[in-house]
N, C-alpha and C positions, 0 to 999 in steps of 0.2 A: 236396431243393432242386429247383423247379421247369425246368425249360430255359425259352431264353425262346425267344420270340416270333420267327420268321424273317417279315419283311413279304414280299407278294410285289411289291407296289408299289416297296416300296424295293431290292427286288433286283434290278427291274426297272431302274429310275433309276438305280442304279448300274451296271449292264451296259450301260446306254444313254451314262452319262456320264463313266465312268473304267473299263470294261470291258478297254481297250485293257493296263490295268496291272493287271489282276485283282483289285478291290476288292470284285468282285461276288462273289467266290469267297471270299474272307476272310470275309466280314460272312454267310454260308451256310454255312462250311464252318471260319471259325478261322485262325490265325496260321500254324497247322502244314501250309495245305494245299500241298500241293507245284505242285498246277499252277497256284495261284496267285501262287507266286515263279517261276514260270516264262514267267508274261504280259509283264512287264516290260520283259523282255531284247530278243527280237525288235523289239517297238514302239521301243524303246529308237534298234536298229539301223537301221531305218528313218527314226526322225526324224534319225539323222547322216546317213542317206544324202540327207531333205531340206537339210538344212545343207551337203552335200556339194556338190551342183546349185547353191544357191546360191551358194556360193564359186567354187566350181569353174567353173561352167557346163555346159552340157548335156553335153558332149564326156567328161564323167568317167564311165569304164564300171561303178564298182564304185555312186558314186551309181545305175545303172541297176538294177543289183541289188538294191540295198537298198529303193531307194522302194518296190517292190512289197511286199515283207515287212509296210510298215507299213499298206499298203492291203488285206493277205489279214487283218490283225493288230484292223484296225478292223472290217472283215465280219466277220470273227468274234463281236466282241465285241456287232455289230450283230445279228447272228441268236440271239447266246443271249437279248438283250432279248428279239426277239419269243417265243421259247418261251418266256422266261419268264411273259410277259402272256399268252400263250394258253393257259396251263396252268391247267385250271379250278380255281376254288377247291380244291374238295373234294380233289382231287387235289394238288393244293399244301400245303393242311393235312395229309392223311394223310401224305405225306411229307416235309414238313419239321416240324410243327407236331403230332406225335402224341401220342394225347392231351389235349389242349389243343380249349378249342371254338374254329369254326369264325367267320372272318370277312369279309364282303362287302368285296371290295377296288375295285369300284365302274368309275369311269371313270378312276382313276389308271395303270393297267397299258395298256390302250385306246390311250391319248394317244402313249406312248410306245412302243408296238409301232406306230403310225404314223409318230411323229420317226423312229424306229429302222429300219424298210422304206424309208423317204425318202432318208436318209442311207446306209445301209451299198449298197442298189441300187447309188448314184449313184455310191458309194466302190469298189463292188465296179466296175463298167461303166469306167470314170475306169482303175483299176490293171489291168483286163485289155486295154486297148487301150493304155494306156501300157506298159506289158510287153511287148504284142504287137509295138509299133511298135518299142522298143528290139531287141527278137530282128531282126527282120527287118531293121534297119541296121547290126547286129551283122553278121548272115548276107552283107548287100552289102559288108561293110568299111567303109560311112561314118563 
């Protein structure tokens, strides 16, 4: 029985657009992967901790904790798109696709190592300065 096919377009696209939950990891690696049932959770905690701010308003300290989580949770997921995309063919085939001929994955990967640098940047820059700024009015007591 043949194995099939791992795209690298599509592993891309999924790291770029439900990476935060580890689909990218399933559809590369199977049902069984563990640190794929383990994306979930964090991003999970984070988005209470946005729900939390919400309700709450700013003043709730465990929302301060959480939101970060979910901003380290989407870099993440942001940076394994762009490896993905930059990962040359040949090199992508040989290891995920061995055996198997070789295929040009074109300007699909490209686009979204772009979306991907745009977004996780902005995500990343955004959660380190919100982080930052909670520590620091933690540390004054406000």
């Amino acid at each position: 029985m043949p194995a099939r096919y791992r795209s690298k377009t599509l592993a891309t696209w999924l790291a770029l657009l439900l990476g935060t939950l580890g689909v990218h990891r399933f559809y590369l690696h199977g049902m069984k992967d563990l640190l794929g049932w383990l994306h979930p959770w964090p991003t999970l905690l984070g988005l209470a901790g946005l729900v939390r701010l919400q309700n709450l308003g700013q003043d709730d300290r465990t929302a301060w904790l959480l939101i970060p989580v979910f901003g380290l949770m989407f870099s993440v997921a942001m940076l394994t798109a762009i490896v993905y995309a930059l990962t040359p063919d040949e090199q992508w085939d040989a290891r995920r696709n061995p055996g198997q001929p070789g295929r040009n994955t074109r300007w699909g990967p490209v686009l979204a190592a772009i979306l991907a640098l745009l977004l996780g940047g902005g995500v990343l820059m955004g959660t380190i300065a919100y982080g930052g700024q909670k520590f620091f009015e933690w540390q004054m007591g406000v």
